[in-house]
N, C-alpha and C positions, 0 to 999 in steps of 0.2 A: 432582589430580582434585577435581573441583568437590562439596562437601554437596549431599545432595541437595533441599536447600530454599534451594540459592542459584540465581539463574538465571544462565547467565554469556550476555551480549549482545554484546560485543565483549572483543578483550582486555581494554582498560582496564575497561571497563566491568563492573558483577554489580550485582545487583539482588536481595533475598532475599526470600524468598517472603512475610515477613509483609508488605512492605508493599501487598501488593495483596488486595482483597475480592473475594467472590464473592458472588454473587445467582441466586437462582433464581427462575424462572417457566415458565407452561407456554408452551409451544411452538407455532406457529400452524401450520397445516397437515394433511392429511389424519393419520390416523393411528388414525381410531374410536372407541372407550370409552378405550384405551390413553394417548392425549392429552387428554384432559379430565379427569384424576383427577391425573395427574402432573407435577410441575415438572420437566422436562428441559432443559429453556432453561437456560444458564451464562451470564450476563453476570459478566466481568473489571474490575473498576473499579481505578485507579492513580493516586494524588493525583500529576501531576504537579510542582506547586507546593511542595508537603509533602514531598517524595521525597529526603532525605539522600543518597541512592546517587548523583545525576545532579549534575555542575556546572552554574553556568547555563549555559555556552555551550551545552551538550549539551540543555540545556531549552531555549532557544533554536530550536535546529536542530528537537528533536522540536516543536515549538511551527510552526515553517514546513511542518514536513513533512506531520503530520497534524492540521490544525488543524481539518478538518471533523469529525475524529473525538472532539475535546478540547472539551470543554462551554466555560462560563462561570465554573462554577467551578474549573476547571483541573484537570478529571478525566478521563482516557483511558478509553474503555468500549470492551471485545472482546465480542462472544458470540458466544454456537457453539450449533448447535441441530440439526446436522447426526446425529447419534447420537438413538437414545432412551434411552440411559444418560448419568444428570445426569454420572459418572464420567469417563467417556468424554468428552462435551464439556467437561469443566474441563479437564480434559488437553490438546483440543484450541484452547480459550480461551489456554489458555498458551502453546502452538506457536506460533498465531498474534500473539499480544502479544510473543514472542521476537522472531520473524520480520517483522514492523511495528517494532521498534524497530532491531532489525539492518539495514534497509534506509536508514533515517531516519538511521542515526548512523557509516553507512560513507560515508567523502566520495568522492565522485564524481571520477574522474577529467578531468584538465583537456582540455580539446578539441583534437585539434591542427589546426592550419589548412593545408588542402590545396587544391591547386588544380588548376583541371579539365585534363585532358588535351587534346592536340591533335585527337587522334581523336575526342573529343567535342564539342569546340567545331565540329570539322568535321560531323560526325554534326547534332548542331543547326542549323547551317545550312543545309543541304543539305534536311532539312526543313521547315523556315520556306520554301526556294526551291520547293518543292513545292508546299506549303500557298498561297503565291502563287499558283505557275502555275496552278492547279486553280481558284481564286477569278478568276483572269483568264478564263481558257477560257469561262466562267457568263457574261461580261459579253457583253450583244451587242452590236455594232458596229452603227451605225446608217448608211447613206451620203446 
């Protein structure tokens, strides 16, 4: 069983919680006096680059995967703002940075190649010959 300050992301893979930051800010959105006094906004920040836990391949891969999400300087940013407990969305900042890296570093199954059936190659002919007659029939004949 896993500490509970490690994250485990794949089998190979764990990640321990210090190496990621948290930031707070307020949160944009309806929510009355409530939201302008409080920072409930959880931005996750993750030195990619810096990250002992990852090999490069595995930087690599997260590097193709989320790379809109991966600054310049080679930091991964989560935030959650879905809660008005700052608590709440760290918690769920980390679900989501779990669940973004598990996707990124499970490799995808290879495609297998299949080929169309007779019934549908027949199916598509039959109307393409439709699709014809119907455009014929429109044509007037002149004599």
């Amino acid at each position: 069983m896993d500490a509970p300050d490690i994250l485990r992301i794949t089998p190979g893979v764990t990640i321990p919680l210090s190496e990621l930051t948290f930031t707070a800010s307020r949160s944009s959105g309806p929510g009355g006096q409530h939201v302008n006094k409080v920072s409930s906004r959880v931005t996750l920040l993750f030195d990619l680059d810096a990250s002992p836990s990852l090999s490069p391949a595995a930087k690599e891969r997260l590097r193709a995967a989320l790379g809109g999400r991966i600054g310049k300087d080679g930091v991964l940013q989560v935030s959650s703002q879905t809660s008005r407990s700052q608590t709440a969305n760290k918690e769920l900042a980390v679900e989501r940075f779990v669940m973004l890296l598990r996707a990124a570093l499970t490799p995808k199954p290879p495609r297998r190649k299949t080929r169309a059936t007779l019934a549908s190659k027949l199916r598509r002919l039959e109307t393409k010959k439709r699709h014809g007659a119907r455009k014929r029939e429109r044509t007037k004949i002149e004599e």
